[in-house]
C-alpha positions, 0 to 999 in steps of 0.5 A, a space after each residue: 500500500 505504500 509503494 503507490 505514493 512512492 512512484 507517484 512522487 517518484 513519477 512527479 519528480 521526473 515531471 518537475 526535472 523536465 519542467 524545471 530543465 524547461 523554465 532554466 532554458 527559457 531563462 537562458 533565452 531571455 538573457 542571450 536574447 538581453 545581452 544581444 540587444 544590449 550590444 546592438 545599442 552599445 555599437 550604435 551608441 558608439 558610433 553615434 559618438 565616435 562616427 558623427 558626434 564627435 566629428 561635429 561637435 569638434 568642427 562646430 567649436 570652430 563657428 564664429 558669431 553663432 550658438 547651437 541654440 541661435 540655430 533655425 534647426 526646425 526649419 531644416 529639420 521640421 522633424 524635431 517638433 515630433 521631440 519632447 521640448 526638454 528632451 530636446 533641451 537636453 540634447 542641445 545642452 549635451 551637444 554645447 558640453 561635447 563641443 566645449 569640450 571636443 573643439 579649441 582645436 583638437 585634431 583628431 579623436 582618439 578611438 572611444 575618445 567621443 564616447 567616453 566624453 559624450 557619456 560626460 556631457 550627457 550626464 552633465 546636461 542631465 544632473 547638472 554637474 560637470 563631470 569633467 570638473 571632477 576627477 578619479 573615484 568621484 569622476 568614475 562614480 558620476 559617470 557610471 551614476 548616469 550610465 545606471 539611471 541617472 535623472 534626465 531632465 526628460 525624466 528618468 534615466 538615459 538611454 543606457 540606463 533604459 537598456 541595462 534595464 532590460 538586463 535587471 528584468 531577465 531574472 530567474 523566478 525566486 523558485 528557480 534560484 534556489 531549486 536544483 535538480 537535487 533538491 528536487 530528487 531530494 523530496 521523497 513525499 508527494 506532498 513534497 512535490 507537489 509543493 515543488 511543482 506549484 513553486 515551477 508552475 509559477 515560475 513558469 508563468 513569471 517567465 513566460 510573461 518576462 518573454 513577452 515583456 523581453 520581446 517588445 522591450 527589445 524589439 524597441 531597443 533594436 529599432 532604436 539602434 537601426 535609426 540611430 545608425 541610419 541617422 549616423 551614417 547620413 550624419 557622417 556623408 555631411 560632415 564633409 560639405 560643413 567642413 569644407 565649409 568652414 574651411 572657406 569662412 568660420 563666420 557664420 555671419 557672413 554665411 549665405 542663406 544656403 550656407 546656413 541652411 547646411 549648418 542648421 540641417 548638420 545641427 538638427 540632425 545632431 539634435 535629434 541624435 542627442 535627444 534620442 539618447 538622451 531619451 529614457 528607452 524603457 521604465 524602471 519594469 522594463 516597459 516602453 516609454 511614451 516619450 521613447 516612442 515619441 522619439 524614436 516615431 520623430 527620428 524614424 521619419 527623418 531617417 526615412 527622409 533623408 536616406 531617401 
């Protein structure tokens, strides 16, 4: 009589192996499918930086009798009335930090110099402390701050904090943390393993719903980096027409109206680079945010535009 219970555990703890195997192997999924799309965005973050950022901010220090804010930039580029007001604000003030400190000058940029400087006027613009003002552990902890959510003043952490996110919600459920295939050969009563199989069943359905979450948070991401490398690539194709142009005449009071017009479309279009990364891509659950969608719907259009 008391052999059925015994193979009718022994039998449950068989289906609680497989459907444990089951849950880590989704669990495995979410974080490959997180670190993949975390290095999409890094790649597209750093050339965005390095390729054309960087480039820019450092010819624009070079333009006499102008300030990126005097700039008609809606008028070249309509597309940013699509962005957040001080969203944009903080781009611009991202981009004036960048091209203070990568102009006066400079020849050339070294290899993630841009990022690396890019990170310091993003969070500048966003806390309103200069990194570049501070220096060892007080510098590093201010940078990584930002990189790890630090306010924006659209709100909320930038864009690397909105993609390091997406890593904190690919969590293994509690139940399968500290259950083991050991401890579940372990339990030798059918109570026992009906109790662990209640605990996997649950866990089941917490990463089911993080799978979905995942996808949609990482679909976003992903299309973010397209348009970010999109606008990029566009961005880089122009940097020469400006510095040609600057090469004739660094005054932009006697620029012609064409001329102007060139300067005001390469600084929308940094613009709306900048607002972009400077946008909260996921909220604190990993969600979508509104303004993010906003934001990239603004930059997808002008990456359509001008890659047309």
């Amino acid at each position: 009589m008391q052999f059925a219970p015994i193979l009718d555990a022994q039998k449950l703890a068989r289906k609680n192996r497989a459907t444990w195997e089951r849950v880590n192997g989704k669990v495995q999924e979410l974080t490959e499918t997180g670190g993949s799309v975390q290095g999409v965005i890094d790649l597209a973050l750093t050339r965005a930086f390095d390729d054309f950022l960087g480039p820019f901010a450092t010819l624009f220090a070079r333009l006499k009798n102008v300030a990126l804010d005097e700039l008609p930039t809606v008028a070249a580029v309509p597309e940013l009335m699509g962005l957040d007001i001080e969203l944009k604000a903080t781009g611009l003030k991202a981009l004036g930090g960048l091209s203070s400190t990568l102009g006066g000058g400079v020849a050339g940029i070294a290899a993630g110099g841009a990022s690396l400087a890019g990170v310091a006027a993003f969070a500048t613009a966003s806390t309103g402390t200069a990194i570049s003002t501070l220096s060892g552990a007080a510098a590093s902890s201010a940078t990584l701050a930002w990189l790890g959510g630090g306010s924006l003043a659209a709100g909320g952490g930038g864009m690397a904090a909105g993609t390091l996110v997406l890593g904190g919600i690919i969590a293994a459920p509690v139940a399968i943390a500290f259950l083991s295939y050991i401890h579940i050969k372990g339990k030798k009563s059918y109570r026992e393993q009906m109790e662990i199989k209640a605990q996997l069943d649950e866990s089941e359905w917490d990463v089911d719903i993080q799978t979905a979450k995942v996808a949609h948070a990482a679909k976003h991401v992903d299309n973010t980096a397209t348009v970010l490398n999109t606008l990029t690539h566009v961005g880089v194709e122009q940097l020469q027409s400006l510095a040609d142009l600057l090469d004739r005449s660094e005054d932009y009071a006697a620029y012609t109206p064409a001329e102007r017009s060139l300067v005001a479309g390469q600084a929308g279009l940094a613009t709306t680079i900048a607002a972009v990364i400077a946008c909260p891509l996921l909220d604190q659950d990993g969600r979508v945010t509104a303004l993010s969608h906003d934001s990239l719907k603004a930059a997808t259009l002008l990456a359509n535009r001008l890659a047309a």
